[in-house]
PyMOL Python script that loads the backbone (N, CA, C, O; Angstrom):
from pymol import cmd

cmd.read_pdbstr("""\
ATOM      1  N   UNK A   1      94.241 118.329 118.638  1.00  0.00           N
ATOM      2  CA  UNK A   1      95.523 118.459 119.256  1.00  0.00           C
ATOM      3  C   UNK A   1      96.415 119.263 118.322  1.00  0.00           C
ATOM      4  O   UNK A   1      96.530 119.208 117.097  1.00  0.00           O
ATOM      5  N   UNK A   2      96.894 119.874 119.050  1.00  0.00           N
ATOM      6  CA  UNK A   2      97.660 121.123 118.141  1.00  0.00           C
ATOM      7  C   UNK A   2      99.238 120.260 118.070  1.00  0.00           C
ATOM      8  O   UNK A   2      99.757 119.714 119.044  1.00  0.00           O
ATOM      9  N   UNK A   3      99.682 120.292 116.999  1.00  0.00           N
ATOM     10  CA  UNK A   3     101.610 119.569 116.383  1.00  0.00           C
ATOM     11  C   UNK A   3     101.909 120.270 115.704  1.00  0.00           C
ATOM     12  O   UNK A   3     101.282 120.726 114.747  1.00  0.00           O
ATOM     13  N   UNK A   4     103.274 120.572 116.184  1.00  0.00           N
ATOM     14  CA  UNK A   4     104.050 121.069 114.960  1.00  0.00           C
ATOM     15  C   UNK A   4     105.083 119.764 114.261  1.00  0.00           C
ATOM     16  O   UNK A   4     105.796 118.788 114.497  1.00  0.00           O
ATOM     17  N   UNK A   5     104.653 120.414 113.511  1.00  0.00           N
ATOM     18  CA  UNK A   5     105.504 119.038 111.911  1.00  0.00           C
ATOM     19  C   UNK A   5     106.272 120.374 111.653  1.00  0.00           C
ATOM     20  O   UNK A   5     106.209 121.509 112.125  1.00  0.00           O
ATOM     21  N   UNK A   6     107.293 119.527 110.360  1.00  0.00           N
ATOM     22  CA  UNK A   6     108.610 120.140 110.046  1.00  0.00           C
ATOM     23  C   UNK A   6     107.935 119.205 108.023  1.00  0.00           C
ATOM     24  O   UNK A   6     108.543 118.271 107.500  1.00  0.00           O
ATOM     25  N   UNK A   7     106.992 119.702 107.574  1.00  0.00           N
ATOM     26  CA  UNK A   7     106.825 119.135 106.319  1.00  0.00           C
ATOM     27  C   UNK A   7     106.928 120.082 105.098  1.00  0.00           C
ATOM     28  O   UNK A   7     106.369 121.178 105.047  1.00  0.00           O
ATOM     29  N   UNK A   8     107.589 119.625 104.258  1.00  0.00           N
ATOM     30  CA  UNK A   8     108.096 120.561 103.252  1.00  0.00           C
ATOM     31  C   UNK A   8     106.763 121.248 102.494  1.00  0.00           C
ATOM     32  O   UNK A   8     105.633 120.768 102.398  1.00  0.00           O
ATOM     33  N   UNK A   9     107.197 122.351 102.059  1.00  0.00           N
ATOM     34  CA  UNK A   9     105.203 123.337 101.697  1.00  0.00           C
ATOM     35  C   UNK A   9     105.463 122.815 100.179  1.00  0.00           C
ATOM     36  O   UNK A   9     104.314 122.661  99.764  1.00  0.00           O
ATOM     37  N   UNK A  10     106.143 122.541  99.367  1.00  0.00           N
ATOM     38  CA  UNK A  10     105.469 121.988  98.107  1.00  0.00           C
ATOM     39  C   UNK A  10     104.898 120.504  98.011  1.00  0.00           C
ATOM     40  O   UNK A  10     103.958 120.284  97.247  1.00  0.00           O
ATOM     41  N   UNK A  11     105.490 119.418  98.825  1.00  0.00           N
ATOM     42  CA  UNK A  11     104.547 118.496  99.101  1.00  0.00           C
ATOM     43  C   UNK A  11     103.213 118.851  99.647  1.00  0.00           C
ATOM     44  O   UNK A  11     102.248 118.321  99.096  1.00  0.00           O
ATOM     45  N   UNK A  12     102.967 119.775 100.779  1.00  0.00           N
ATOM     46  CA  UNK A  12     101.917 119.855 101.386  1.00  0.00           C
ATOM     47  C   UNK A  12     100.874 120.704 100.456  1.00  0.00           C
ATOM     48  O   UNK A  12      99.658 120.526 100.530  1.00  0.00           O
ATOM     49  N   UNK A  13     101.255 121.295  99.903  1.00  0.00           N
ATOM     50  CA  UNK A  13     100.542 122.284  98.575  1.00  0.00           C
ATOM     51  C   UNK A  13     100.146 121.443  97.561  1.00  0.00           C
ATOM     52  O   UNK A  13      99.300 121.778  96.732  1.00  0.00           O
ATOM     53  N   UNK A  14     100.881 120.016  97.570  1.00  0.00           N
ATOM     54  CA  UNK A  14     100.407 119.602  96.431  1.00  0.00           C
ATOM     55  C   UNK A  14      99.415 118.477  96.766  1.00  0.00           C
ATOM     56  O   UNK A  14      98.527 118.127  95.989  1.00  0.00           O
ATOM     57  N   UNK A  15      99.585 118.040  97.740  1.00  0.00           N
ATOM     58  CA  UNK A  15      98.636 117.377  99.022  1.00  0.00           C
ATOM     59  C   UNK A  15      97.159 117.609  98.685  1.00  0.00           C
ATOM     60  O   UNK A  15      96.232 116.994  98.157  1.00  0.00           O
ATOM     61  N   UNK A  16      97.413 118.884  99.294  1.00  0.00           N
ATOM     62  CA  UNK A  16      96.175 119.409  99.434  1.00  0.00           C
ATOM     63  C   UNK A  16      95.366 119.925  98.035  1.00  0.00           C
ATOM     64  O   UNK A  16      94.152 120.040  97.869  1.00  0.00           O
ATOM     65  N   UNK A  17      96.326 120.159  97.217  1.00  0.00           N
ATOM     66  CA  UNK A  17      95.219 120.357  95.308  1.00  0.00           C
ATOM     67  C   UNK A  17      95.160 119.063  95.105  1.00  0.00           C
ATOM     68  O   UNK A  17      94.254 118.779  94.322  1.00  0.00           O
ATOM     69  N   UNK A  18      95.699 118.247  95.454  1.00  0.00           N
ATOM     70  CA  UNK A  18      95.652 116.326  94.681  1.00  0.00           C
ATOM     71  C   UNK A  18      93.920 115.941  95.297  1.00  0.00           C
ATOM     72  O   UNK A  18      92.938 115.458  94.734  1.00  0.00           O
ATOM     73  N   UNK A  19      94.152 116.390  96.587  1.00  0.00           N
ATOM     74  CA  UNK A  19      92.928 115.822  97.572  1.00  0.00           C
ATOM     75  C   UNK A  19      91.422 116.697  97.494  1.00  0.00           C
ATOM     76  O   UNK A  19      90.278 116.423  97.857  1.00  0.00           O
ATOM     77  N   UNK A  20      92.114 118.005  96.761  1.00  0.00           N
ATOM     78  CA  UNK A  20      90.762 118.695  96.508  1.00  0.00           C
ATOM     79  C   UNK A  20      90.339 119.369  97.824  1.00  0.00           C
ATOM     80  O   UNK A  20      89.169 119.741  97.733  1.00  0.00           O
ATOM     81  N   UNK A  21      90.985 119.702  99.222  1.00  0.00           N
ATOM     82  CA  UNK A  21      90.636 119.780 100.487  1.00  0.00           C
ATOM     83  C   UNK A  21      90.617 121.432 100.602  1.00  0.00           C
ATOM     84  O   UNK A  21      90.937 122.016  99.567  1.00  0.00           O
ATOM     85  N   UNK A  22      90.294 122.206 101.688  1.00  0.00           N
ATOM     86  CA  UNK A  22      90.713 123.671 101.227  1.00  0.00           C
ATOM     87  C   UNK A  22      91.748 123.508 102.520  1.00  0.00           C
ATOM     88  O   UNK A  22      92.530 124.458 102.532  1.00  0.00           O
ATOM     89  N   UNK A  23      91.953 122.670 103.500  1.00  0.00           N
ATOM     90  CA  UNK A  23      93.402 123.053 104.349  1.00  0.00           C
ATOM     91  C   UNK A  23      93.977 122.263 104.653  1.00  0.00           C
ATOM     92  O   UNK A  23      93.452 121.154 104.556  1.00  0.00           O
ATOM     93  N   UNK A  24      95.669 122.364 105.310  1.00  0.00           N
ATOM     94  CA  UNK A  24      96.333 121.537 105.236  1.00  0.00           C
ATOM     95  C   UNK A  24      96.157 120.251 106.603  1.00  0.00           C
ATOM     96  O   UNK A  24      96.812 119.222 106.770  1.00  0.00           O
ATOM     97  N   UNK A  25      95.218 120.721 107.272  1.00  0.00           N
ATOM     98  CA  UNK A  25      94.676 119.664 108.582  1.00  0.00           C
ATOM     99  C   UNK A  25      94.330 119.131 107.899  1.00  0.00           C
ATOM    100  O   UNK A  25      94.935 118.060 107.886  1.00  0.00           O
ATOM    101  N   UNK A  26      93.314 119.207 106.884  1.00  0.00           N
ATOM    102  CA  UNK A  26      92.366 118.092 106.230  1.00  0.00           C
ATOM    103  C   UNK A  26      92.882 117.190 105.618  1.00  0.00           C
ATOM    104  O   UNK A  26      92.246 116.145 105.480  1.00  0.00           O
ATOM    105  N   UNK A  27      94.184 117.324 105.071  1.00  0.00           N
ATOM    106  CA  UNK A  27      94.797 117.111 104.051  1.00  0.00           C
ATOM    107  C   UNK A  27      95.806 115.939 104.775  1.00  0.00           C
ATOM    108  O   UNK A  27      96.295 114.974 104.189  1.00  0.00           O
ATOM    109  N   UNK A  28      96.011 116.357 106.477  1.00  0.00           N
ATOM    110  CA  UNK A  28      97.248 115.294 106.759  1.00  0.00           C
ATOM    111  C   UNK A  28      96.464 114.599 107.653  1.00  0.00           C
ATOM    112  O   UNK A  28      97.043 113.664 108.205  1.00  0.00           O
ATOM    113  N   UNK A  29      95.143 114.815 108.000  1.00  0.00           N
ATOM    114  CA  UNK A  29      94.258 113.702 108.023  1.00  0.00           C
ATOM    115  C   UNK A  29      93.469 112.991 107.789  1.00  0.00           C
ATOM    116  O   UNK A  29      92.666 112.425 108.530  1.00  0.00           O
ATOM    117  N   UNK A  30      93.630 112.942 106.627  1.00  0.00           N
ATOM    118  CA  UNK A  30      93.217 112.661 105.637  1.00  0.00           C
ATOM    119  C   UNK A  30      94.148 111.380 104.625  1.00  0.00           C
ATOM    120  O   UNK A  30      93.684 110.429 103.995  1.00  0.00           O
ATOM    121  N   UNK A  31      95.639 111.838 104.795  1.00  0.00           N
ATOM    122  CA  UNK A  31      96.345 110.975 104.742  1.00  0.00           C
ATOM    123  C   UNK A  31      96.757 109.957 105.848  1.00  0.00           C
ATOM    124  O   UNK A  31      97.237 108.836 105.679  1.00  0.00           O
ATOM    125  N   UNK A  32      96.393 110.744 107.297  1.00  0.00           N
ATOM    126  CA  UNK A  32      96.737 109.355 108.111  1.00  0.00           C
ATOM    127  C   UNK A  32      95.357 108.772 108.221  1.00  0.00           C
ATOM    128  O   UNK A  32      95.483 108.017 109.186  1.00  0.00           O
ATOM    129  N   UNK A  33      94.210 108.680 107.839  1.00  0.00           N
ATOM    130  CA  UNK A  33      93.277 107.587 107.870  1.00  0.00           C
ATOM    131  C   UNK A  33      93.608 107.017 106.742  1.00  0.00           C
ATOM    132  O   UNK A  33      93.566 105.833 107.076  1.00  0.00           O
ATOM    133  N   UNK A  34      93.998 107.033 105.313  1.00  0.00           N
ATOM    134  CA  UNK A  34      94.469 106.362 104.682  1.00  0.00           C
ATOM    135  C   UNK A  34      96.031 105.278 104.609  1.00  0.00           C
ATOM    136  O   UNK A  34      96.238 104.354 103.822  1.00  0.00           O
ATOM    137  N   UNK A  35      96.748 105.683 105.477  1.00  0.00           N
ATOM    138  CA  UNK A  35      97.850 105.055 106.112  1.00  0.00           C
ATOM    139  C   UNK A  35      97.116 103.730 106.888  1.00  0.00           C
ATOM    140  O   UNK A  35      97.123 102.539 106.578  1.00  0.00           O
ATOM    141  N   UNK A  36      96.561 104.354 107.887  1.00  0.00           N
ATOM    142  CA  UNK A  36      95.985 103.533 109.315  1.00  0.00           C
ATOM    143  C   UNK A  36      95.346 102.488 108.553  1.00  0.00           C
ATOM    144  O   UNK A  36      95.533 101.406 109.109  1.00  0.00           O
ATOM    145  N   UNK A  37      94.588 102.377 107.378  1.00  0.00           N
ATOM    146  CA  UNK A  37      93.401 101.709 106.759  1.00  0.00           C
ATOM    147  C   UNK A  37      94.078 100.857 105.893  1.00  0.00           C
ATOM    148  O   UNK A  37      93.600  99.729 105.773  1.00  0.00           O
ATOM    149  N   UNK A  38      95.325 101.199 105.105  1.00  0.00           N
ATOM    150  CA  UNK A  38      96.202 100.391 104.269  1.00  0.00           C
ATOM    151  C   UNK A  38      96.939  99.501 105.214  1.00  0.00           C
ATOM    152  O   UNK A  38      96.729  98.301 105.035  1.00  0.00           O
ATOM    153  N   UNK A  39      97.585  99.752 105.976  1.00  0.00           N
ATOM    154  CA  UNK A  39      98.593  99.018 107.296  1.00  0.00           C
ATOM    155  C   UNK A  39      96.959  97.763 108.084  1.00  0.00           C
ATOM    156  O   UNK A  39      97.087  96.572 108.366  1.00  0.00           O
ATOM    157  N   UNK A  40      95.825  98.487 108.206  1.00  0.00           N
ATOM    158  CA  UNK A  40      94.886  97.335 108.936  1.00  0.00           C
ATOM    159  C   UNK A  40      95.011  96.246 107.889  1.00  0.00           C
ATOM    160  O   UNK A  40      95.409  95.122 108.194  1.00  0.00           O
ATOM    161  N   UNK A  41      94.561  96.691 106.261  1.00  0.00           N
ATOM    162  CA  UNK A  41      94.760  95.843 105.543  1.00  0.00           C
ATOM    163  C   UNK A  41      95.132  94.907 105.135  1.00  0.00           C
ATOM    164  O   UNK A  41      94.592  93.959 104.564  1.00  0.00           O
ATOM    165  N   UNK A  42      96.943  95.329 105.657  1.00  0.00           N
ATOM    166  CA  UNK A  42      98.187  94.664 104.948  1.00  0.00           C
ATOM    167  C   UNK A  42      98.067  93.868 105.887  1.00  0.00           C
ATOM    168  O   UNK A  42      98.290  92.700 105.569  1.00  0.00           O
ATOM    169  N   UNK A  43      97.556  94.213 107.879  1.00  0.00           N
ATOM    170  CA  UNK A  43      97.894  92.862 108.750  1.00  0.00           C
ATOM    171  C   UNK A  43      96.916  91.731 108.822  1.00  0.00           C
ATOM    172  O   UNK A  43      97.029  90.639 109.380  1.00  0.00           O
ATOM    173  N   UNK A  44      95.941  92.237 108.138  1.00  0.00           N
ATOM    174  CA  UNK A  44      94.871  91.452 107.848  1.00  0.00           C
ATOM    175  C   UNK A  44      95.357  90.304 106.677  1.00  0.00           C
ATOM    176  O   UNK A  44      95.126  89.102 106.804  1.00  0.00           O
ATOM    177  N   UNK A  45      95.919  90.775 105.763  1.00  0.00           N
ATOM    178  CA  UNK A  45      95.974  89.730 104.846  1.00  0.00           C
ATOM    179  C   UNK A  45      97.370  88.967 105.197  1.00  0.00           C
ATOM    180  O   UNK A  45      97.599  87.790 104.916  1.00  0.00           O
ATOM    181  N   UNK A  46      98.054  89.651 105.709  1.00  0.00           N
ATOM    182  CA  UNK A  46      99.416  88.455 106.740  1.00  0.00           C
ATOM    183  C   UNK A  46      98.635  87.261 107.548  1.00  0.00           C
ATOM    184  O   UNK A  46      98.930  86.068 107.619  1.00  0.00           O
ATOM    185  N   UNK A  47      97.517  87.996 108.147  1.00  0.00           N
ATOM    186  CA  UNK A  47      97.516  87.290 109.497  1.00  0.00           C
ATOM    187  C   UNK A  47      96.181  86.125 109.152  1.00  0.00           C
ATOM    188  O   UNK A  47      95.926  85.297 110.026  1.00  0.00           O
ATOM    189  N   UNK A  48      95.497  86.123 108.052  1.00  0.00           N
ATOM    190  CA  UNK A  48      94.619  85.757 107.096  1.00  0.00           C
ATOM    191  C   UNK A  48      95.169  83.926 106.284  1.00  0.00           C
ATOM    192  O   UNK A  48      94.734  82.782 106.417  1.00  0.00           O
ATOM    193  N   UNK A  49      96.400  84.610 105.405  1.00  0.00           N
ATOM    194  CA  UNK A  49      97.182  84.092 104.993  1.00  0.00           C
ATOM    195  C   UNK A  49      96.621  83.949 103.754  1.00  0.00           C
ATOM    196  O   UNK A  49      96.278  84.975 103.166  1.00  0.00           O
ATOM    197  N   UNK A  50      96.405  82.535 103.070  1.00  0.00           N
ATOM    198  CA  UNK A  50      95.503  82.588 101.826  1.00  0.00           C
ATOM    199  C   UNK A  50      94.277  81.670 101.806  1.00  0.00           C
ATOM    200  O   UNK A  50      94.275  80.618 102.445  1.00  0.00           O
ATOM    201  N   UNK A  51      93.017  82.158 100.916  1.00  0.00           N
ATOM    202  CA  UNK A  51      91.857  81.191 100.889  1.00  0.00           C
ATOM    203  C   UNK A  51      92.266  80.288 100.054  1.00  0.00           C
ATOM    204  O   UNK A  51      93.186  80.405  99.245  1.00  0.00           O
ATOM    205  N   UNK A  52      91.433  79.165 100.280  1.00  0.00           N
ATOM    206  CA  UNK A  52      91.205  78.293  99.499  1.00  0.00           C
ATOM    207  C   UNK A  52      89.571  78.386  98.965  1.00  0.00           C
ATOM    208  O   UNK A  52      88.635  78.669  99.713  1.00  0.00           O
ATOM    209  N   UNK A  53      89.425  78.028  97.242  1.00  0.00           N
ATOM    210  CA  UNK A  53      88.262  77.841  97.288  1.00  0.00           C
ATOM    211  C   UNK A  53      88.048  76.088  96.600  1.00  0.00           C
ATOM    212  O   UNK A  53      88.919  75.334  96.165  1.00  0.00           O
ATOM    213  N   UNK A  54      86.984  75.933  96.690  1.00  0.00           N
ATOM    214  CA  UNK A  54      86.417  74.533  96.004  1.00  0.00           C
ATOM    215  C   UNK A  54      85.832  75.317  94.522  1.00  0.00           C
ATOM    216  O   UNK A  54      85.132  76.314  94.342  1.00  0.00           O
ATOM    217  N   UNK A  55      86.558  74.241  93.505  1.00  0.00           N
ATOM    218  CA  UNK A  55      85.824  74.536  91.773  1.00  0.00           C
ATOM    219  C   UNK A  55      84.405  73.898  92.085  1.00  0.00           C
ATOM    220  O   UNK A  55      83.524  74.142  91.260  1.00  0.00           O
ATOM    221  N   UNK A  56      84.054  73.048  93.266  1.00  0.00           N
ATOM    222  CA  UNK A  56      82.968  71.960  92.907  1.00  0.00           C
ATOM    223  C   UNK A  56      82.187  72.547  93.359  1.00  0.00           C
ATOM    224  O   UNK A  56      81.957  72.267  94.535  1.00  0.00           O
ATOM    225  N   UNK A  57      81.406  73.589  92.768  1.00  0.00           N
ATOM    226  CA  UNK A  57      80.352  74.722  93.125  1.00  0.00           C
ATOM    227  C   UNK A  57      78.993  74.337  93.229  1.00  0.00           C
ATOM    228  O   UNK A  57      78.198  75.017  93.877  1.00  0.00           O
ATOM    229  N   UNK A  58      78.490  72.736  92.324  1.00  0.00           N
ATOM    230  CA  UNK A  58      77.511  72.356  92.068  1.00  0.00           C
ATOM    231  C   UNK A  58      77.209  71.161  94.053  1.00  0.00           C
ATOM    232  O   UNK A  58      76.264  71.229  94.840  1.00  0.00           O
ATOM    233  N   UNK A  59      78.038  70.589  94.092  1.00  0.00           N
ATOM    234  CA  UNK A  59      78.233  70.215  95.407  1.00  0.00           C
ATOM    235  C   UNK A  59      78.323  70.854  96.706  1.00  0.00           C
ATOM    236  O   UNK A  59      77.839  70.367  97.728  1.00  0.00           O
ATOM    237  N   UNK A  60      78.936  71.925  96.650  1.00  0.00           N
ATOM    238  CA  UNK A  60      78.613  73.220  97.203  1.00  0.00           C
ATOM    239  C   UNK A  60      76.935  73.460  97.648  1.00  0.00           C
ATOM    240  O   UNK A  60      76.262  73.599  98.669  1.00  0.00           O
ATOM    241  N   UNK A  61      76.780  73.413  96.334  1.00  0.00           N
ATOM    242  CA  UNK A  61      75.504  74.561  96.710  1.00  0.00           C
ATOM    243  C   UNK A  61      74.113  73.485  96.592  1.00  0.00           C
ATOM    244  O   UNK A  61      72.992  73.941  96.814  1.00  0.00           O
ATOM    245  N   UNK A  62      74.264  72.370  96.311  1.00  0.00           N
ATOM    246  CA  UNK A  62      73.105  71.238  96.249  1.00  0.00           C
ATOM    247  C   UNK A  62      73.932  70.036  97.567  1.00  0.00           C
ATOM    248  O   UNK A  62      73.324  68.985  97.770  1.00  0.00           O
ATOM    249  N   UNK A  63      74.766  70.192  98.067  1.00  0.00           N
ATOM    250  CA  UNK A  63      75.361  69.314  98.739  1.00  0.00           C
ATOM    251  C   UNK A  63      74.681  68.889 100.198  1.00  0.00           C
ATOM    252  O   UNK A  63      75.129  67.846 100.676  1.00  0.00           O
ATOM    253  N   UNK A  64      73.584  69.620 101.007  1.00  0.00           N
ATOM    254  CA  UNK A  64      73.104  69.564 101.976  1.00  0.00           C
ATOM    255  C   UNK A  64      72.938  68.383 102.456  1.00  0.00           C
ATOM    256  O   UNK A  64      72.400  68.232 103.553  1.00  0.00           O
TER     257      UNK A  64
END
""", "prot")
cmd.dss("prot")
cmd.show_as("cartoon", "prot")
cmd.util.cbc("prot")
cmd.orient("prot")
């Protein structure tokens, strides 16, 4: 899909040498799969909340 963005060329220049990419498509998708993948992350560990573990590892694992 063809977009026009309004993104400043020394961010995007520097984008693209940080990422090692040779163009600037690669480069801003490249950053939105890294967006999309940090944000799954972040709702994952909201929606997760926190583990608990057991120290009693020996009961655990001989406990059957």
């Amino acid at each position: 899909m063809k977009t026009t963005l309004n993104i400043p060329e020394k961010l995007l220049e520097e984008a693209v040498r940080l990422a090692g990419v040779r163009t600037k498509t690669e480069v801003v998708a490249r950053a939105l799969k890294e967006f999309i993948r940090r944000q799954k992350i972040e709702r994952l560990i909201e929606e997760t909340g926190s583990l608990e573990f057991s120290d009693d590892w020996d009961n655990a694992r001989h406990g059957r």
